[in-house]
LUMLO-373177 format. One record per residue (C-alpha): residue in one letter; x, y, z negated. Coordinates in nm, 3 decimals, padded with zeros to 5 digits. Layout:
N
+--------+---------+---------+---------+
| residu |      xx |      yy |      zz |
+--------+---------+---------+---------+
|      A |       X |       Y |       Z |
...
+--------+---------+---------+---------+
//
This chain:
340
+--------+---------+---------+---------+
| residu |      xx |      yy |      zz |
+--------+---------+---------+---------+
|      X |  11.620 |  09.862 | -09.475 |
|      X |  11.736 |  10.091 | -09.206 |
|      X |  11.734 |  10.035 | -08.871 |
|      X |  11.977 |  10.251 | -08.693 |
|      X |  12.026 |  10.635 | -08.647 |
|      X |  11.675 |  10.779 | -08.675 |
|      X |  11.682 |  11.033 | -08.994 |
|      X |  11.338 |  10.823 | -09.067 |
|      X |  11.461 |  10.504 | -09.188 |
|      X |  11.784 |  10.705 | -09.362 |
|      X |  11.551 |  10.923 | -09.572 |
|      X |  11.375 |  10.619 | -09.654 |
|      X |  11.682 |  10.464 | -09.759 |
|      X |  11.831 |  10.701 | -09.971 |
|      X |  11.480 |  10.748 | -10.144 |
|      X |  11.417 |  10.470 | -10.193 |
|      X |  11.768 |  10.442 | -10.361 |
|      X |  11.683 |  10.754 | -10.553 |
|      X |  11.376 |  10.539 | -10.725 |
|      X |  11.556 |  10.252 | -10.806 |
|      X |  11.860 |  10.433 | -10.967 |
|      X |  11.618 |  10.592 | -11.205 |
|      X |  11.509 |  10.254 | -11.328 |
|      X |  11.823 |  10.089 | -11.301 |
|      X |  12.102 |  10.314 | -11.370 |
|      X |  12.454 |  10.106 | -11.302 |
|      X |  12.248 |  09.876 | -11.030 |
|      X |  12.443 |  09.782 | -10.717 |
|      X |  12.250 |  09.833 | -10.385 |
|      X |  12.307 |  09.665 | -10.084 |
|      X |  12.080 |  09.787 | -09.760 |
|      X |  12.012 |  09.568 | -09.490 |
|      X |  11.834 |  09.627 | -09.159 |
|      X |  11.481 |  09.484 | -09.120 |
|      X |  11.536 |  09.415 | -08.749 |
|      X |  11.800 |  09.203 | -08.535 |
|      X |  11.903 |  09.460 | -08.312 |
|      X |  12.053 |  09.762 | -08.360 |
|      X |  11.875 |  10.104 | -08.205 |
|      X |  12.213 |  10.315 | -08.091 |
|      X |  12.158 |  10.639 | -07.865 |
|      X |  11.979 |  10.574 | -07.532 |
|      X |  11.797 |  10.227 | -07.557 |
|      X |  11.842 |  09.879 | -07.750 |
|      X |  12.139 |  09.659 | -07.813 |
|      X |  12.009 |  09.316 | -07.928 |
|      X |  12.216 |  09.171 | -08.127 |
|      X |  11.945 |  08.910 | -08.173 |
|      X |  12.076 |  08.522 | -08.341 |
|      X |  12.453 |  08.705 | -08.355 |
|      X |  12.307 |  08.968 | -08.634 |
|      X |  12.313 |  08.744 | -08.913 |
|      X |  12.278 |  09.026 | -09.204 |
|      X |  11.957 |  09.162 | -09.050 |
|      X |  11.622 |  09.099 | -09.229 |
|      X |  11.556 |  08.865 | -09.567 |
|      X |  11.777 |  08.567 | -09.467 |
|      X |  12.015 |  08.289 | -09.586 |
|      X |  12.349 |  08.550 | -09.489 |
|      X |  12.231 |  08.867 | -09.634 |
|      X |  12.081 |  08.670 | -09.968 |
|      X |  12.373 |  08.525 | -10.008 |
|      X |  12.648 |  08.779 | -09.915 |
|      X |  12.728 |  08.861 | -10.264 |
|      X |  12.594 |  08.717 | -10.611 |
|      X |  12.285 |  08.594 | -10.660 |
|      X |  12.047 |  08.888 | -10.649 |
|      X |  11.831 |  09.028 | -10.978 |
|      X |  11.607 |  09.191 | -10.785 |
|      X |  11.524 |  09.184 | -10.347 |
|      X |  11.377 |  09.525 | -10.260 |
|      X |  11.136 |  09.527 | -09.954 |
|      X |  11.170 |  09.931 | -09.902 |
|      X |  11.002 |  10.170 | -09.706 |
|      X |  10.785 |  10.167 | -09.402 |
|      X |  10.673 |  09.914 | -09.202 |
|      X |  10.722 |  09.643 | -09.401 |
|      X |  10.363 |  09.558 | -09.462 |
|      X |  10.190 |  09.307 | -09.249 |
|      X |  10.395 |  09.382 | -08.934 |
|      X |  10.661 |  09.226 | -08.721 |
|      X |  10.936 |  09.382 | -08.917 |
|      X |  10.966 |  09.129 | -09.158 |
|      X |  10.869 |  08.835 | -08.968 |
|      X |  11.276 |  08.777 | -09.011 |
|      X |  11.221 |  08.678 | -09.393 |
|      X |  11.358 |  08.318 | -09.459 |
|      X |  11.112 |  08.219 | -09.728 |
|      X |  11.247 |  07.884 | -09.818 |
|      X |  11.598 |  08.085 | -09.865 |
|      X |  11.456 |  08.353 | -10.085 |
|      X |  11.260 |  08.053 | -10.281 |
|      X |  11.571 |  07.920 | -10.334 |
|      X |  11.719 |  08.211 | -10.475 |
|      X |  11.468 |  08.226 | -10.730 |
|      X |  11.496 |  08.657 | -10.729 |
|      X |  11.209 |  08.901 | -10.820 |
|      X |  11.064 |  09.063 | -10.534 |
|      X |  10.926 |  09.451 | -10.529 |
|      X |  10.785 |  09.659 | -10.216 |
|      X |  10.867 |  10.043 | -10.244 |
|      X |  10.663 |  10.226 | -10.045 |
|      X |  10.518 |  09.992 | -09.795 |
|      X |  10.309 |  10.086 | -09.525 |
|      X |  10.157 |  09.865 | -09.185 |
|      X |  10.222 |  09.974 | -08.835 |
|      X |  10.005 |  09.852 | -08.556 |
|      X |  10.029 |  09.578 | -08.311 |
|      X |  09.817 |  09.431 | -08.024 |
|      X |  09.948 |  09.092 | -08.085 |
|      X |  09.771 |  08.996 | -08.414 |
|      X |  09.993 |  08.706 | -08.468 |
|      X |  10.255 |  08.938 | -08.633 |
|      X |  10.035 |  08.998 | -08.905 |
|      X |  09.898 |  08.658 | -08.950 |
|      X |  10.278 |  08.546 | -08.953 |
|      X |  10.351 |  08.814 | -09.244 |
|      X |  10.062 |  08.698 | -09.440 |
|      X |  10.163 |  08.321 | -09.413 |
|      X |  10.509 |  08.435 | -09.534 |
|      X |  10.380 |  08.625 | -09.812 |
|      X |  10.188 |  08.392 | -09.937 |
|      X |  10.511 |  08.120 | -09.953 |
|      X |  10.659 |  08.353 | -10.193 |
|      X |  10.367 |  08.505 | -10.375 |
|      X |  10.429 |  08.395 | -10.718 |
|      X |  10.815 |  08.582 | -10.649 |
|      X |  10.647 |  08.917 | -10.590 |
|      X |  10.634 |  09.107 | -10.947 |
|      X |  10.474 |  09.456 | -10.824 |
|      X |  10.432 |  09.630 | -10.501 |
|      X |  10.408 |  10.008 | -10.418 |
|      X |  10.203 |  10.112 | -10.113 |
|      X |  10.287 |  10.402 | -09.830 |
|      X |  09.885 |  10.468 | -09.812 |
|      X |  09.526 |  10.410 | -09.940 |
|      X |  09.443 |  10.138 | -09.661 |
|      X |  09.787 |  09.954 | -09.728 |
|      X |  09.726 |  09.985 | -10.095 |
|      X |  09.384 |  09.850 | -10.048 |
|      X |  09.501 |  09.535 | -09.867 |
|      X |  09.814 |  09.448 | -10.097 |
|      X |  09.503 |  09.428 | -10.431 |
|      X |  09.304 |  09.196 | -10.149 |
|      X |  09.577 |  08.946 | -10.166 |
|      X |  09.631 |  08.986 | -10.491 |
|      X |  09.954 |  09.178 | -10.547 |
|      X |  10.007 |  09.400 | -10.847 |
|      X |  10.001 |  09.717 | -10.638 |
|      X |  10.031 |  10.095 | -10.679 |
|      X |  09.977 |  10.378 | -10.485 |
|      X |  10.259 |  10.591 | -10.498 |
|      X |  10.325 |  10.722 | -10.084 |
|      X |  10.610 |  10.727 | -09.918 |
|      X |  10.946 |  10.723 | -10.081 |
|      X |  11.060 |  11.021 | -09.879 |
|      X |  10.744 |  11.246 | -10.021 |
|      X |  10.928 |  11.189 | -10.357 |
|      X |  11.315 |  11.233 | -10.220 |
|      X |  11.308 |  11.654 | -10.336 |
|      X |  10.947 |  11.709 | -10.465 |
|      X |  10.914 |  12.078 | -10.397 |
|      X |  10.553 |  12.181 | -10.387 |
|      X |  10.448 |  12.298 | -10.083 |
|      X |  10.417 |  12.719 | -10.008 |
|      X |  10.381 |  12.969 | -09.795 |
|      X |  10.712 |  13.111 | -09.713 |
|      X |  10.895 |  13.413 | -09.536 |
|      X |  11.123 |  13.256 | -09.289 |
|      X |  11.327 |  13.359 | -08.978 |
|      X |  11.261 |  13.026 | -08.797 |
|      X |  10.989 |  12.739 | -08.780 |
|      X |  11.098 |  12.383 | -08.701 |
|      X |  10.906 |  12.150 | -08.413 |
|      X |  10.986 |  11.780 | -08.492 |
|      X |  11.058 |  11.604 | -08.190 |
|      X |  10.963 |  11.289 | -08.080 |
|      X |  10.897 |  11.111 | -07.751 |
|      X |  10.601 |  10.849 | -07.695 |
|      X |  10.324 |  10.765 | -07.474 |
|      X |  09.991 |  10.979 | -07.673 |
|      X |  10.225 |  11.280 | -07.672 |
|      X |  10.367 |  11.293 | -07.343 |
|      X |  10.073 |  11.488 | -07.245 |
|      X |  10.112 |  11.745 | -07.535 |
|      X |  10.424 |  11.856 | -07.386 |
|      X |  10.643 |  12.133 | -07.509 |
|      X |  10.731 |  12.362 | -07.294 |
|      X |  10.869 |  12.736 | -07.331 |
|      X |  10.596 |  12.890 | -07.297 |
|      X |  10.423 |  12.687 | -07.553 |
|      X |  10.757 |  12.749 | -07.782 |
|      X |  10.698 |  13.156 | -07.706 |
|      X |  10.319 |  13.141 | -07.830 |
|      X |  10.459 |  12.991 | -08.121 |
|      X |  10.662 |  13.214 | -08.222 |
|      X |  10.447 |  13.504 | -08.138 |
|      X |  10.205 |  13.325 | -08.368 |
|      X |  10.454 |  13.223 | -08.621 |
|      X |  10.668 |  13.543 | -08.596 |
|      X |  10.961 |  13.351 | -08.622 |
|      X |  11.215 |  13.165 | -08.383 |
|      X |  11.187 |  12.822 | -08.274 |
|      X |  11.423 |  12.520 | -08.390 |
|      X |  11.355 |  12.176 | -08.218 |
|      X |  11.508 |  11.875 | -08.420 |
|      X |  11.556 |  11.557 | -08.264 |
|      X |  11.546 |  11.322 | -08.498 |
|      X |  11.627 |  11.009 | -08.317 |
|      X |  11.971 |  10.989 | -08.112 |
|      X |  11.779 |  10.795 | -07.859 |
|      X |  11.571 |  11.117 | -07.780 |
|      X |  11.818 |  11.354 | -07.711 |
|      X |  11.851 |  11.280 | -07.361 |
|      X |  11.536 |  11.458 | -07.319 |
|      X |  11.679 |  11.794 | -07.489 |
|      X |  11.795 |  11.856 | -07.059 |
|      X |  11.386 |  11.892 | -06.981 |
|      X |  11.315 |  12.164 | -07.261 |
|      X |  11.553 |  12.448 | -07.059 |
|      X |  11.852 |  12.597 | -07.120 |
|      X |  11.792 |  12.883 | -07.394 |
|      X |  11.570 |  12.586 | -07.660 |
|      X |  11.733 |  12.594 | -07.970 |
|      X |  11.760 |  12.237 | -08.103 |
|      X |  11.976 |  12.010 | -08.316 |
|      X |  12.058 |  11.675 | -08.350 |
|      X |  12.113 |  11.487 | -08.650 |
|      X |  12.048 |  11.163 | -08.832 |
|      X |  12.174 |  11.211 | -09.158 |
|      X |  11.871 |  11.328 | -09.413 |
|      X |  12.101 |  11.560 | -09.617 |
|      X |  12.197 |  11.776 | -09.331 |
|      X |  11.832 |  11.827 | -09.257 |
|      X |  11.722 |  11.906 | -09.569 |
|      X |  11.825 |  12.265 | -09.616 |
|      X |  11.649 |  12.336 | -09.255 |
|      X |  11.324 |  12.203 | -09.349 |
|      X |  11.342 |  12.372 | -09.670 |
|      X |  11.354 |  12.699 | -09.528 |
|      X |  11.165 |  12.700 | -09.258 |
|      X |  10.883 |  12.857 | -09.227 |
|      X |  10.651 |  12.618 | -09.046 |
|      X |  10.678 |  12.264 | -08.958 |
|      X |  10.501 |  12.167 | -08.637 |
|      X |  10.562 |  11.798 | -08.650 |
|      X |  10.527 |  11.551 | -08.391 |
|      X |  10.669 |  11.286 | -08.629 |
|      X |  10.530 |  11.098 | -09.015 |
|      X |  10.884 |  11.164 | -09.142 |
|      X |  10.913 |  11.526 | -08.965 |
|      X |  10.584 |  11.568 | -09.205 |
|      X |  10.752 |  11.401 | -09.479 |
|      X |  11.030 |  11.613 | -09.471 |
|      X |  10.783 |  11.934 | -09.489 |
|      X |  10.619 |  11.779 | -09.773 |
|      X |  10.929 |  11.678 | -10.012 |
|      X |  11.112 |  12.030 | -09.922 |
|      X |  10.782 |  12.239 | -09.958 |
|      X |  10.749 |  12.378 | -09.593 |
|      X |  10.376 |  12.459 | -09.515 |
|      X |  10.320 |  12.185 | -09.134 |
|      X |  10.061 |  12.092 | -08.902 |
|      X |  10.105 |  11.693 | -08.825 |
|      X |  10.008 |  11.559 | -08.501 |
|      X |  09.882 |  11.241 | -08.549 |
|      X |  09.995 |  10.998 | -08.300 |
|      X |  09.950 |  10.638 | -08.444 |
|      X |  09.789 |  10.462 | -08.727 |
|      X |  10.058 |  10.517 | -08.948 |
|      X |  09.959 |  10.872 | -08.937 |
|      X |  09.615 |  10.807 | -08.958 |
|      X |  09.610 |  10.614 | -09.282 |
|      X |  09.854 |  10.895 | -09.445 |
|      X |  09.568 |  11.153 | -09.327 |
|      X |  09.294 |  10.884 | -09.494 |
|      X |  09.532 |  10.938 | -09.844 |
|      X |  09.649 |  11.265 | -09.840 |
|      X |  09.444 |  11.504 | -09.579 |
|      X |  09.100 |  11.364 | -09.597 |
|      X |  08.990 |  11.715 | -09.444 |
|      X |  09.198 |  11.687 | -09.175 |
|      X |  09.252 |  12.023 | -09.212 |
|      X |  09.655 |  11.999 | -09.167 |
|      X |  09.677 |  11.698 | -08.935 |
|      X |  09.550 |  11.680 | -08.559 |
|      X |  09.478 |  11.376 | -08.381 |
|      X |  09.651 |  11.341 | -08.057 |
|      X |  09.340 |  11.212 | -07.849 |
|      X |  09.177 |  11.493 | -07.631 |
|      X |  09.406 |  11.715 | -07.782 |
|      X |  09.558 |  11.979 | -07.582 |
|      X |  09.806 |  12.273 | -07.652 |
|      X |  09.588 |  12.551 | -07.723 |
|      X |  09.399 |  12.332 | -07.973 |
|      X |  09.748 |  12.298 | -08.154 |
|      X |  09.772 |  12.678 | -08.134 |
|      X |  09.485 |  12.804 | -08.229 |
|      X |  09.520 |  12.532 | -08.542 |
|      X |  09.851 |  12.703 | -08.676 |
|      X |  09.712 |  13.023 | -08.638 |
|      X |  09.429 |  12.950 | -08.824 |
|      X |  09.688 |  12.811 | -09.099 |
|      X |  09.897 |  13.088 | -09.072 |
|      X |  09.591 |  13.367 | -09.072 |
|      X |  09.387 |  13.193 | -09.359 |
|      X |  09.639 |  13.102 | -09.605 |
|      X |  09.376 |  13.066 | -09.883 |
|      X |  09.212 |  12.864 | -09.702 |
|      X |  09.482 |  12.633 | -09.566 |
|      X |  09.702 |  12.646 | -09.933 |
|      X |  09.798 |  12.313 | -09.935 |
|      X |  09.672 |  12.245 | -10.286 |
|      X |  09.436 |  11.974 | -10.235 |
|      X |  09.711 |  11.825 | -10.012 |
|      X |  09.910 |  11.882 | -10.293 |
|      X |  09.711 |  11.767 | -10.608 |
|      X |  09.717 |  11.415 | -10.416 |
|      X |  10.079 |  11.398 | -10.384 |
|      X |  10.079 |  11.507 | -10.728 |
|      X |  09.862 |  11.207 | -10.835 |
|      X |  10.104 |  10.966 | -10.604 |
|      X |  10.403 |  11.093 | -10.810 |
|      X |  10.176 |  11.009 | -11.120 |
|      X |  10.172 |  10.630 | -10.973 |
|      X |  10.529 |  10.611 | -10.875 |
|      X |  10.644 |  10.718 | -11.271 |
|      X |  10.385 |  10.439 | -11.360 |
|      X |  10.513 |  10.163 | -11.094 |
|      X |  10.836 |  10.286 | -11.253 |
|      X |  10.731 |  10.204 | -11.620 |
|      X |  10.603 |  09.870 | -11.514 |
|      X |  10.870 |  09.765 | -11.281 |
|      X |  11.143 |  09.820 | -11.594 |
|      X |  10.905 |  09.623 | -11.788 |
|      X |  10.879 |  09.289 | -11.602 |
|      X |  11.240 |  09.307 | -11.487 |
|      X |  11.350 |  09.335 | -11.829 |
|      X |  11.191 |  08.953 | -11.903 |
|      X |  11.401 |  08.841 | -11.610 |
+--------+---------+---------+---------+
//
């Protein structure tokens, strides 16, 4: 379920695709967007009541044939407001299996999203054959209300697969991205020149989000940065870099599944629990509170100057052990599809 042009919810997308066309072959997949508005360059269009496709509801259920199988994909769609849109007496009615793929939670003041989600889970509980979570703590709470859950990660972690290695590389990527914890973290040029006298390599700033790029005007004329939304034209970029300084989950996402070695400032829960699964150390994320710029430098060249140390192996013997669970969520979802 994407929600507009962020390379984020695409990669999710098309991963998520990528799973279910190895368990179903000749399926036909139609992706709708979670929310009912539409995320377009600078700012938000809602498209509110007039969006009648968006989220789990009477017009996208029923826009083609009954469905075999409704796929709740990707991240947030655990316990958060971005499924509060699911009609449950609609997908009752249609009687279809139900499967989350790589779930995750996202964090909210208002409590009442979450207590909504729950309610609606619970309306179509005996619908939902098997569940895959984003993280341990997700994972954790899908089991506490019962749900036949595995933890597999994100889809995107699984999208190329490469293990993850120290590389030669002309250039290092910074993944972008704009909110409140980070604005004080801000990256300047002379922050991109210790960098790359660090790194020995030039920069390359990616914006991943159109709605960002406005901001490109405050980084100075000689940044080099690109633009793009599409997962497959960022691909060979993160593959080859030789760092990946991200500032984004799915900038680290897109280190892990192409192999690039990264450093992950952690801005939000999200990034917290996926540190709690898959960097218990904490030795390749960095929490944004307190945290300044020469902590984030003297952190990558502590990476870069003790790559024994910093190998990525535990990191990756527990995405290894996530891809385990995602071939057995596999096995199991082919299984109790197959008596439907």
């Amino acid at each position: 379920m994407p929600k507009g042009p962020n390379v984020g919810d695409n990669i999710i997308d098309l991963a998520t695709k990528k799973i279910l066309y190895s368990v179903f072959p000749n399926a036909e997949i139609y992706s709708f967007r979670s929310h009912p508005h539409a995320a377009f360059y600078y700012g938000k269009t809602d498209i509110g009541k007039h969006d009648l496709m968006a989220g789990i509801r009477e017009h996208s259920l029923n826009f083609s044939k009954k469905p075999d199988l409704i796929v709740i994909g990707g991240a947030p769609t655990w316990a958060t407001s971005s499924l509060v849109s699911m009609d449950t007496k609609t997908i009752t009615g249609t009687g279809a299996p139900i499967a989350f793929i790589g779930s995750g939670s996202k964090y909210y003041s208002d409590k009442s999203n979450r207590e909504n989600f729950i309610n609606k889970i619970n309306d179509i509980k005996n619908l939902i054959l098997i569940a895959s979570a984003r993280d341990e703590p997700t994972f954790i709470d899908m089991k506490h209300h019962g749900i036949n859950a595995y933890m597999t990660g994100c889809p995107v972690m699984h999208y190329i697969g490469d293990n993850i290695m120290h590389k030669d590389s002309d250039f290092f990527i910074i993944s972008f991205r704009d909110s409140k914890p980070l604005r004080m973290i801000k990256i300047t040029r002379r922050f991109i020149k210790k960098l790359e006298e660090i790194l020995k390599a030039k920069h390359l700033i990616v914006f991943h989000d159109y709605r960002e790029v406005h901001l490109a005007g405050n980084l100075g004329g000689d940044v080099r940065y690109i633009v793009e939304y599409n997962p497959e034209n960022l691909v060979p970029f993160y593959r080859n870099a030789k760092f990946v300084l991200s500032y984004r989950l799915h900038g680290t996402l897109l280190a892990t599944t192409c192999g690039a070695p990264f450093l992950q400032i952690g801005n939000d829960g999200r990034c917290s629990d996926f540190a709690k699964t898959f960097d218990i150390e904490n030795k390749y994320t960095l929490s944004h509170t307190n945290l300044t710029v020469d902590n984030i430098l003297d952190r990558v060249r502590e990476i870069m100057e003790s790559k024994e140390k910093y190998d990525y192996k535990d990191y990756g013997e527990r995405i290894e052990k996530a891809r385990k669970n995602l071939e057995d969520f596999k096995s199991e979802l082919r299984r109790l599809t197959a008596k439907h």
